[in-house]
C-alpha positions in Angstrom: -10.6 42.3 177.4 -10.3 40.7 174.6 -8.6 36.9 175.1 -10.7 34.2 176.4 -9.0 34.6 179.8 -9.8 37.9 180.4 -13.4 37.0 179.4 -13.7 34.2 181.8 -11.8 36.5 184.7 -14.3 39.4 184.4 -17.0 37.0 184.3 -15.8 35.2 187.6 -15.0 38.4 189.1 -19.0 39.1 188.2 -19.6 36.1 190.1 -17.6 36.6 193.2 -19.2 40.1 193.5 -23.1 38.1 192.9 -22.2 36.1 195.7 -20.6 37.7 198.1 -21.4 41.2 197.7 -25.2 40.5 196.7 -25.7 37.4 198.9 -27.7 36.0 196.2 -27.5 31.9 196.5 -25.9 29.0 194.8 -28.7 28.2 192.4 -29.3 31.7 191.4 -25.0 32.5 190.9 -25.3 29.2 188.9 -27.8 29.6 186.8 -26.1 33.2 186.1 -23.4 31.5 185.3 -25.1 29.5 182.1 -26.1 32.4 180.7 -22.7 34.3 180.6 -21.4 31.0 179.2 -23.5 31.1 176.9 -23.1 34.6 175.6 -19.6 34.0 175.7 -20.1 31.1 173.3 -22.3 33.8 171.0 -19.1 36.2 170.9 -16.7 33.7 170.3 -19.2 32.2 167.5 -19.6 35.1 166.4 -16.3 36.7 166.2 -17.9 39.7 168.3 -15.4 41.3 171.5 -16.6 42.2 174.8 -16.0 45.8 174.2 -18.4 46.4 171.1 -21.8 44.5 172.5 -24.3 47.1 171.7 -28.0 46.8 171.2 -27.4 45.4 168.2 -25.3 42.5 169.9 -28.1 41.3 172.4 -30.8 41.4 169.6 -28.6 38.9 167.7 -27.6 36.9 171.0 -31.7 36.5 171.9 -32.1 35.3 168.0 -29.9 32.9 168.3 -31.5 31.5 171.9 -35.0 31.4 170.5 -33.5 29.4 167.2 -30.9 26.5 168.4 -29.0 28.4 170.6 -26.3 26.0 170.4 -28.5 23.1 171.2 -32.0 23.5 171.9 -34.8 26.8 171.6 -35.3 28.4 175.2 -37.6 29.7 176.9 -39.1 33.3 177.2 -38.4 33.8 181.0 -35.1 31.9 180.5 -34.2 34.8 177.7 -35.0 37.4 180.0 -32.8 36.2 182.9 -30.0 36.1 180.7 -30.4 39.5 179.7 -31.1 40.7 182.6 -27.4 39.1 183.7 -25.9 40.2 180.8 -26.9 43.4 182.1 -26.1 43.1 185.5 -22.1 42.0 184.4 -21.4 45.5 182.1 -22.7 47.5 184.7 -20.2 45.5 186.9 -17.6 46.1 184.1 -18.5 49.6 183.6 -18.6 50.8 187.5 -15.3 49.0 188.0 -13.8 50.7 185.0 -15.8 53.9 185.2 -17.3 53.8 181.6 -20.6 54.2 180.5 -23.0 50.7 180.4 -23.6 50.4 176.4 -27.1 48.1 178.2 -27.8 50.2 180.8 -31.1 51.4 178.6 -32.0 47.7 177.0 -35.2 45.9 177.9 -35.7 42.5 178.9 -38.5 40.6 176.7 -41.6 40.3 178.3 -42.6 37.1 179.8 -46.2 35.9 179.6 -48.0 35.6 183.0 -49.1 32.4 183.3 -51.4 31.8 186.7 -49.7 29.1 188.6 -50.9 25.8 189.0 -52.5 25.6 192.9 -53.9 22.0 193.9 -57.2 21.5 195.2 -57.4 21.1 199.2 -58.4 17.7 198.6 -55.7 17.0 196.6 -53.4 18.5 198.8 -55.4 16.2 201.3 -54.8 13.3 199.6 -50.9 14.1 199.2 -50.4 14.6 202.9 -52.2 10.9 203.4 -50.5 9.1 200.8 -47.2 10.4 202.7 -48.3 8.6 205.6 -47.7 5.0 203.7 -45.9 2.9 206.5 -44.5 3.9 210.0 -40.8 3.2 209.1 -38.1 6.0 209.7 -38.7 7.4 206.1 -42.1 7.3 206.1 -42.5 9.5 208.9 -39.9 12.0 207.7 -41.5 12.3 204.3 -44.7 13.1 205.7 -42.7 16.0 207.9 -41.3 17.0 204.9 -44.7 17.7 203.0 -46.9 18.9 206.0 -44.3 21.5 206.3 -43.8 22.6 203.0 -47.7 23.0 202.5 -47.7 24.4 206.0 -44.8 27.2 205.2 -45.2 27.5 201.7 -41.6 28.0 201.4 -39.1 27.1 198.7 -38.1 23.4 198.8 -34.5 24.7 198.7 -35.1 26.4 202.1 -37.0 23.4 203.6 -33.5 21.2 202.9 -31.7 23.9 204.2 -33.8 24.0 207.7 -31.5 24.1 210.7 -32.5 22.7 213.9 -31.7 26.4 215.6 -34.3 28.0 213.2 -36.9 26.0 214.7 -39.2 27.9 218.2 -42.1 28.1 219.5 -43.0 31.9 220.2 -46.1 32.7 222.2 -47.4 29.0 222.4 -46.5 29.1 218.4 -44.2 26.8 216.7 -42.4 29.1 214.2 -39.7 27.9 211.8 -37.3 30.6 209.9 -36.2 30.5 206.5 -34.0 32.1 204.7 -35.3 33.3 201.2 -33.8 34.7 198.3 -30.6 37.2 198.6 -30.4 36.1 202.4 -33.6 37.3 203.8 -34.9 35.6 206.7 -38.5 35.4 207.6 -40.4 33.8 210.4 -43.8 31.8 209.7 -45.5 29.9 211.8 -46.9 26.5 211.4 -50.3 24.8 212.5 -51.2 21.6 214.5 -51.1 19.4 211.9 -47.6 20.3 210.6 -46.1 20.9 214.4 -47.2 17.1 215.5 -46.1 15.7 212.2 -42.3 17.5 212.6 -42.2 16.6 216.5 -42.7 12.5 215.7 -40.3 12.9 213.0 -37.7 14.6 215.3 -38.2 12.2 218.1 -38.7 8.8 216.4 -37.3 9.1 212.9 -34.6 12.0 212.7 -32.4 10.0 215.8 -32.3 6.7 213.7 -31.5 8.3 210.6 -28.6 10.4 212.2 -26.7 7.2 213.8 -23.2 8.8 214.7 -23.0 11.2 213.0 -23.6 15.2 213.8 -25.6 17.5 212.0 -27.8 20.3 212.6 -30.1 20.4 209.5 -33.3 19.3 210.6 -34.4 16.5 207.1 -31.4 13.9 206.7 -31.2 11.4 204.1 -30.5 7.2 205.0 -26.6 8.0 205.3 -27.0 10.6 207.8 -26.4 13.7 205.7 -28.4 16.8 204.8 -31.7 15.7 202.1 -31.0 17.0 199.1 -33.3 18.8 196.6 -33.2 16.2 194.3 -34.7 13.6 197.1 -36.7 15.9 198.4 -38.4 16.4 194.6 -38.4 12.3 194.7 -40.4 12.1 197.7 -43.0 14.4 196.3 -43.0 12.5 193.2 -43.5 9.2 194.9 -46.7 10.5 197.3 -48.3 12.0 194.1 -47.9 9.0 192.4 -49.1 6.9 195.2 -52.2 9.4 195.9 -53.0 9.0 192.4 -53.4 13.0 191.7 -53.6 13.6 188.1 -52.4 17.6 188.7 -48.5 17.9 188.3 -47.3 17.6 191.9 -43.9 20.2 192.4 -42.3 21.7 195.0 -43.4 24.8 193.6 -46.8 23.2 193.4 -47.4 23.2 197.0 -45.9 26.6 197.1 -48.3 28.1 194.3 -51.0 25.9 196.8 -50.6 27.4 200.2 -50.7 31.3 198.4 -54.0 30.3 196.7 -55.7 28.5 199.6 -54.3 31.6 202.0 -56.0 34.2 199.6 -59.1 31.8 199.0 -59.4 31.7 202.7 -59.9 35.8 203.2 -56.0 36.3 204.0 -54.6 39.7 203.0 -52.4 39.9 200.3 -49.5 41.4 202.4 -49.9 38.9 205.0 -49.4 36.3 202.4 -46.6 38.3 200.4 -44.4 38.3 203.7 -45.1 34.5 204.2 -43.6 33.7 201.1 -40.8 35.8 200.9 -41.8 38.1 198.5 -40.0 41.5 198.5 -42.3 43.0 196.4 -46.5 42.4 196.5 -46.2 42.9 192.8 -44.7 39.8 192.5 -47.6 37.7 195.0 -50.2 39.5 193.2 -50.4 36.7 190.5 -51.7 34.6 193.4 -55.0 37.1 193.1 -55.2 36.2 189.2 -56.4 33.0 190.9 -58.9 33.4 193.2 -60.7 36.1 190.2 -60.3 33.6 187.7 -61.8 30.9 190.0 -64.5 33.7 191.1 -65.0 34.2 187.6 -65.7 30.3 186.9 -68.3 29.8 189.5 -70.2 33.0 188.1 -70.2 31.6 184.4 -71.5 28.2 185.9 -74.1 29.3 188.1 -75.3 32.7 187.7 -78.9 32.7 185.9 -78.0 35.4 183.3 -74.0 34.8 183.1 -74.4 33.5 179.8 
């Protein structure tokens, strides 16, 4: 396992099994994919075989991510993913050669919680209205695009990837279902607002945009295809701009928005964690980091004796 092609076979092999075995999707086997080439780079750099990473090895390797890395510092969470792959590929190695992981024991750094960054109901408000700009074919299916993204609080990868057959309507409620991360699917239902705004797109925008052509994803781009993620980020970018919000409008934005507005509103936490796809409620709990810390700002500013 020495040469460069054995390197790059085991790795693929790593790969295949990520995304066929595991299910896990394009971005994620991609992005796991960067950080075996760039530990491959650290070997090679650094004269260091396959065989003889150690502890040692992936101290040095995170060293030289947090200095240049080859070109530029990264980040905490970005470090921790690629151990965490790194990981992942000699336990591959190991169960398909039936040796012992030398990383089976090693530790991922910790990454900071940060609280994420949820907009204001009026400044989701005024996000939703500045998609509304004109009554042309776009127009209408940006502001389908957003209602249902606020109204889902899904991932804008699994907005794009909507299929016509995933939307319903189940006990007089309009339900779409996505497909999350590692291929689970979950059903959430969508309000008025969203449900009038997608039913005007599909009737008077999405038939003009599709021409000749077939397709069964539900948001389509001028030429007919699929909307990518990329457009999809553009159209956000272009109603924040236009609503002049001074927050930093993301995709992930309007996720973090619709957790914290659920919570705010008295919604359980489980409720919320099986809305957004979470397969663990450790990982929506941050959303309750929220709601204290804005509990925690109205007592400072208005309780008598807080100060």
């Amino acid at each position: 396992m020495d040469s460069g092609s054995e390197v790059t076979r085991v790795v693929n092999d790593y790969l295949s099994f990520a995304a066929i075995e595991k299910g896990l999707s394009k971005n994620t086997v991609a992005a796991y994919r960067r950080d075996l080439e760039k530990f491959v780079n650290f070997l090679d750099l650094k004269k260091v075989q396959v065989q003889s990473v150690d502890h040692s090895v992936i101290d040095d390797f995170l060293g030289w991510m947090r200095g240049a890395g080859g070109s530029s510092p990264s980040s905490e969470s970005t470090n921790s993913r690629a151990v965490v792959t790194i990981r992942n590929l000699y336990k591959f190695i190991a169960i398909s050669n039936r040796t012992q992981n030398p990383l089976q024991d090693y530790s991922p750094p910790k990454i900071p919680k940060r609280l994420p960054k949820a907009l204001k109901i009026e400044e989701i408000l005024s996000l939703l209205e500045a998609s509304k700009f004109g009554d042309d074919v776009l127009s209408i299916r940006n502001n389908a695009l957003i209602e249902i993204l606020y109204a889902t609080g899904g991932r804008i990868s699994e907005i794009v990837e909507l299929e016509l057959s995933d939307i319903s309507e189940i006990n007089e409620t309009f339900t779409l279902k996505l497909s999350g991360k590692g291929g689970r699917e979950r059903v959430v239902p969508i309000g008025n607002y969203a449900r009038k705004s997608l039913e005007k797109y599909l009737t008077s925008s999405r038939p003009a945009l599709l021409k000749s052509k077939k397709s069964n994803t539900v948001f389509l781009n001028t030429r007919g295809n699929s909307l990518s993620r990329q457009s999809a980020w553009e159209v956000i970018t272009g109603c924040a701009e236009r609503s002049k919000i001074k927050a930093h409008v993301t995709p992930h934005a309007i996720r973090h928005s619709f957790a914290t507005h659920l919570l705010d509103g008295g919604a359980d936490i489980r409720v919320v964690q099986e809305l957004l796809g979470h397969s663990s409620v450790t990982t929506t709990q941050i959303y309750t980091l929220v709601t204290i810390d804005k509990l925690r700002e109205s007592y400072s500013s208005s309780h008598p004796r807080a100060k």
